[in-house]
C-alpha positions in Angstrom: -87.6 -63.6 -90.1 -89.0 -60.1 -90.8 -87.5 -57.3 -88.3 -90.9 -57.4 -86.9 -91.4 -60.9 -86.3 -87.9 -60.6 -84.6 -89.4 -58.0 -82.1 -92.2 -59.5 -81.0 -90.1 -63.2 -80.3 -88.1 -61.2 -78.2 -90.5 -59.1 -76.5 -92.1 -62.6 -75.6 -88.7 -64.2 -74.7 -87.8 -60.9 -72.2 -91.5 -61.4 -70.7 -91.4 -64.9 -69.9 -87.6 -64.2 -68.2 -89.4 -61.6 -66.1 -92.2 -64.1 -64.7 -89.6 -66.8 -64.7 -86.8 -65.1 -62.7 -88.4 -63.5 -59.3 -90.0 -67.6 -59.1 -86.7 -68.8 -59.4 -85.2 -66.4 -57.0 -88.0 -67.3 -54.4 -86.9 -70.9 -54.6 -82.9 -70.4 -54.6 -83.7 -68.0 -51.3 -83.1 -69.7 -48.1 -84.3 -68.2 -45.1 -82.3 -69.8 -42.9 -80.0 -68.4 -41.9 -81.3 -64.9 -41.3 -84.0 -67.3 -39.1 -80.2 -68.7 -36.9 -79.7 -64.6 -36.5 -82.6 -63.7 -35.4 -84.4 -66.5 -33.2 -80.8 -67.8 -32.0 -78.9 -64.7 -32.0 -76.1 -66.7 -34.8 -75.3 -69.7 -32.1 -73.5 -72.4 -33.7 -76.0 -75.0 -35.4 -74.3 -78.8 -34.6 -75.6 -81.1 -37.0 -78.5 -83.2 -34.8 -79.2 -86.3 -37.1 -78.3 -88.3 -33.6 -80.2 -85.8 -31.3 -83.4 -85.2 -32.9 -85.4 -86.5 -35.3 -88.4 -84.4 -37.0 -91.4 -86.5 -38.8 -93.7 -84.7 -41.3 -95.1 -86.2 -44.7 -93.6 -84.9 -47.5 -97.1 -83.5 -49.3 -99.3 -82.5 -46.8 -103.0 -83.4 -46.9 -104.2 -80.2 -45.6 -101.7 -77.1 -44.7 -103.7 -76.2 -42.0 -103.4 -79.2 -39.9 -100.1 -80.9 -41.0 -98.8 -83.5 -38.1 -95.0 -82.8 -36.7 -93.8 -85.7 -34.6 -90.2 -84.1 -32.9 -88.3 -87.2 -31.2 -85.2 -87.8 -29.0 -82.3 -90.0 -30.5 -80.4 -89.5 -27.7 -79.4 -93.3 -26.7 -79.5 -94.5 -23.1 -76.5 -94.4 -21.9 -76.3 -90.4 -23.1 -75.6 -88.6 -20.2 -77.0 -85.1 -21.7 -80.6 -84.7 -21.8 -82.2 -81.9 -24.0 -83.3 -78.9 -22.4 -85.9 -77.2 -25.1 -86.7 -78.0 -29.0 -87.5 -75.4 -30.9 -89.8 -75.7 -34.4 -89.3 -73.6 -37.0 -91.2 -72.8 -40.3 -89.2 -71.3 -42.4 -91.2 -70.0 -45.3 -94.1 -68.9 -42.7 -95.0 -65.4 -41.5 -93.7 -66.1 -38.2 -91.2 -68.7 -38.8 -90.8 -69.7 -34.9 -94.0 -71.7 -34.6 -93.4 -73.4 -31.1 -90.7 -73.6 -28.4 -90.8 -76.9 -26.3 -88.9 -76.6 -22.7 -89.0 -80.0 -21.3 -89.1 -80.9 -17.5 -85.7 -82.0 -16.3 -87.1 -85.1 -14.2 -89.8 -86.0 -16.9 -87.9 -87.5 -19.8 -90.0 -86.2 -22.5 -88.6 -88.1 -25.6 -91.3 -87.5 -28.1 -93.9 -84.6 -29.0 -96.3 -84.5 -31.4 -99.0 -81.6 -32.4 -100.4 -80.2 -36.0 -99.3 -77.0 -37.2 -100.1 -75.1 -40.3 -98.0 -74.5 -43.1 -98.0 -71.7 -45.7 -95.7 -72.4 -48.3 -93.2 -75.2 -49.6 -90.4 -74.6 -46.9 -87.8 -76.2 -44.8 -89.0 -77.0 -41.4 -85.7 -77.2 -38.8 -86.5 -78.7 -35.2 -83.4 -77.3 -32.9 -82.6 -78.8 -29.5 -80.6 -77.3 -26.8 -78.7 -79.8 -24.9 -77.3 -80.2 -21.3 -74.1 -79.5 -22.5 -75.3 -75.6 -23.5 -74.9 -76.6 -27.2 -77.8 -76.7 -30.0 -78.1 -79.4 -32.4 -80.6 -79.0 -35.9 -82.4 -81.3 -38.1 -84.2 -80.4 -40.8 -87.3 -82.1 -43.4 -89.3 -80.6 -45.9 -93.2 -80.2 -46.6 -95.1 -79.5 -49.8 -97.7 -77.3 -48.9 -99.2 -74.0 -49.0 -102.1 -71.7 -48.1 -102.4 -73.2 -44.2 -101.8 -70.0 -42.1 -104.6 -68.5 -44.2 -107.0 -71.3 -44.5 -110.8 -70.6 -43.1 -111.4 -71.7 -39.7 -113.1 -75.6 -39.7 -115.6 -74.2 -37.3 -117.9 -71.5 -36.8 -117.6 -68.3 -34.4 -120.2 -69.7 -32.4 -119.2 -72.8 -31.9 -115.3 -72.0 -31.4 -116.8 -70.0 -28.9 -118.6 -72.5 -26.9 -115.2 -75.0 -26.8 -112.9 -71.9 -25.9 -110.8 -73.4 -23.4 -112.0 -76.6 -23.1 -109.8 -79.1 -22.5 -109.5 -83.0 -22.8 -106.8 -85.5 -21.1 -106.3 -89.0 -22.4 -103.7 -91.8 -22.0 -102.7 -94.6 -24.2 -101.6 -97.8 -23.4 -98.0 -98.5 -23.9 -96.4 -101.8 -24.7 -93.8 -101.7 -21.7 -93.7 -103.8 -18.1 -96.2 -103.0 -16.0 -93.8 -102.1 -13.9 -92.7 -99.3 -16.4 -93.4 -95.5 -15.2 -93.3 -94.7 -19.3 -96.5 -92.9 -20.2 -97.8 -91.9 -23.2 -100.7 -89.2 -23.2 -102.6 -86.0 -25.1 -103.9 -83.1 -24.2 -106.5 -80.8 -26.6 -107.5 -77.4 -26.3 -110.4 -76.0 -27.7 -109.2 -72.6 -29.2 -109.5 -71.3 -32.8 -105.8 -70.0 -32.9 -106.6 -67.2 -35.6 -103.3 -66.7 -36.9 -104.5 -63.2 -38.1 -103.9 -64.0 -42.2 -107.5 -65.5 -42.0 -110.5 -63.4 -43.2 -113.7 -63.7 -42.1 -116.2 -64.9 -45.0 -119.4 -62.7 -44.8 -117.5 -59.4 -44.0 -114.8 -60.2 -46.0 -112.5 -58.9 -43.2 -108.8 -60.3 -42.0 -109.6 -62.1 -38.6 -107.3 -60.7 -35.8 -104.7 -62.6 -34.6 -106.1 -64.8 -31.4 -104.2 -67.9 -30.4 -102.8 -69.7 -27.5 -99.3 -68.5 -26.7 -98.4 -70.4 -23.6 -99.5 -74.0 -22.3 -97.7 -75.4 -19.3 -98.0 -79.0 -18.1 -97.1 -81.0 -15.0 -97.8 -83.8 -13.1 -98.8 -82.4 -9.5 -96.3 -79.4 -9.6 -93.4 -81.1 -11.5 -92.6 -79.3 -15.2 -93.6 -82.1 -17.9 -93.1 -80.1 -20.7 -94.8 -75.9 -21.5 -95.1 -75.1 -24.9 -94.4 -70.9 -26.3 -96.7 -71.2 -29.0 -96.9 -68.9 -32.2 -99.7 -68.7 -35.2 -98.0 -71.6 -37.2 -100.3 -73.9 -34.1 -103.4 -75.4 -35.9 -106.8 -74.5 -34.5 -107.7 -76.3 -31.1 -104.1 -77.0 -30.4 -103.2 -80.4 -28.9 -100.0 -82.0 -27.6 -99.1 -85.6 -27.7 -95.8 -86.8 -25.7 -94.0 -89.3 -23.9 -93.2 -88.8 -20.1 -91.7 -90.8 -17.0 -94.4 -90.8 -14.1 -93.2 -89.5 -10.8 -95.9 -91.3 -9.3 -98.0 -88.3 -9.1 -101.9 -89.0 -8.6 -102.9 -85.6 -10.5 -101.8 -84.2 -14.2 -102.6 -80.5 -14.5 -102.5 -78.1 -17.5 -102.5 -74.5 -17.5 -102.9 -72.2 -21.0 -102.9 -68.6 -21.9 -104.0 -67.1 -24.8 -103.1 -63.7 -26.4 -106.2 -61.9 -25.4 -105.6 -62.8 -21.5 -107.7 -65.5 -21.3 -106.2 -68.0 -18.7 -107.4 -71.9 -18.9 -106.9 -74.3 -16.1 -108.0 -78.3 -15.5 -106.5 -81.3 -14.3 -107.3 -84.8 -14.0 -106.6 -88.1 -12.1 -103.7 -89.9 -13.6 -105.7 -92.9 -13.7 -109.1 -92.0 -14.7 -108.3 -89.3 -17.1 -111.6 -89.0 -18.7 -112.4 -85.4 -20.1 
């Protein structure tokens, strides 16, 4: 091998090492636990495979609308009850992509919404018991590119659902008798997370998405939702609840521009 051949082999071999390595480092970084610092000020993570279980497919369909199903594993006879679950992103801008406090007589067990995700990452689900301790399970998604997907509608027409919402029920498979419900609520909002851009002008979209969404059942806490930009456009939550025997569900959402959104809805004719 001539001294030139030599040169250029290595030149080529130093080149590829340089693409090669920051990829590698991206993948060996885990964001974790700067995330425990900083959205749980370094409280001690329990392991929560018997607290809380987090459901997302493996390879996401589409980032920008990828189902999350958090549910209680909390067995009956548990006398703790948990408090708030917390969804984290890792690998997204802003990791923290929902915080779920759950009303103390409603027995919320399981939630289920879409959220967007913007690279392969963990996603940790972290409940807060009774007992003042905080227990974490983890999964992880293949996807990428959701937090700056295009919107799936038009200016026009997220702007004639703004705030719109819907209120169904599903039928459950306990005794009548049973006060378990099952329900959703939807909210029209486009949720701009703010990485978006805006295809005729070719500029980013400002950040515009609903950050709070409280719900109750006349005025008893069900569950309220802090919401981040990881929520997919027209948010909606779907959960499990104990009726009080309330008559009326209500639902009351704020958005980051002010906007406040109010409806409600007879427990038994729902409707929209």
């Amino acid at each position: 091998m001539t001294g030139c051949t030599r040169r250029q082999t290595l030149t080529a071999l130093l080149l590829g090492l340089a693409f090669a390595m920051p990829a590698q480092a991206e993948e060996a970084y885990d964001p974790w636990p700067g995330l425990v610092q900083d959205i749980f000020s370094n409280r001690p993570m329990n392991d929560g495979s018997a607290v809380i279980g987090i459901e997302m497919p493996y390879r996401a369909e589409d980032a920008a609308i990828v189902p999350v199903t958090l549910r209680s594993k909390l067995s009956p006879g548990d006398a703790r009850r948990i408090r708030s679950i917390t969804l984290v992103i890792d690998r997204n801008p802003a990791p923290m992509a929902a915080k779920f406090e759950l009303g103390p007589d409603a027995n919320v067990t399981e939630i289920s919404t879409r959220v967007r995700v913007n690279n392969y990452t963990d996603v940790h689900a972290v409940a807060e018991l009774s007992d003042g301790q905080l227990y974490v399970s983890k999964t992880y998604v293949k996807a990428s590119g959701g937090c700056s997907a295009p919107a799936g509608k038009n200016v026009e027409e997220a702007r004639n659902r703004l705030g719109q919402m819907r209120y169904r029920q599903f039928a459950r498979e306990e005794a009548p008798s049973s006060r378990v419900r099952e329900a959703q609520v939807m909210i029209g909002h486009p949720n701009n997370s703010g990485l978006q851009m805006d295809q005729v002008t070719q500029l980013y979209i400002p950040a515009f998405f609903i950050n709070q969404l409280k719900l109750t059942q006349d005025d008893s806490l069900v569950l309220s939702m802090e919401g981040g930009i990881s929520i997919s456009e027209d948010p909606n939550l779907r959960f499990t609840y104990v009726s009080n025997g309330a008559k009326r569900f209500r639902a009351e959402a704020k958005d980051t521009d002010g906007h406040v959104f109010r409806s409600e809805w007879d427990v038994e004719k729902p409707g929209t």
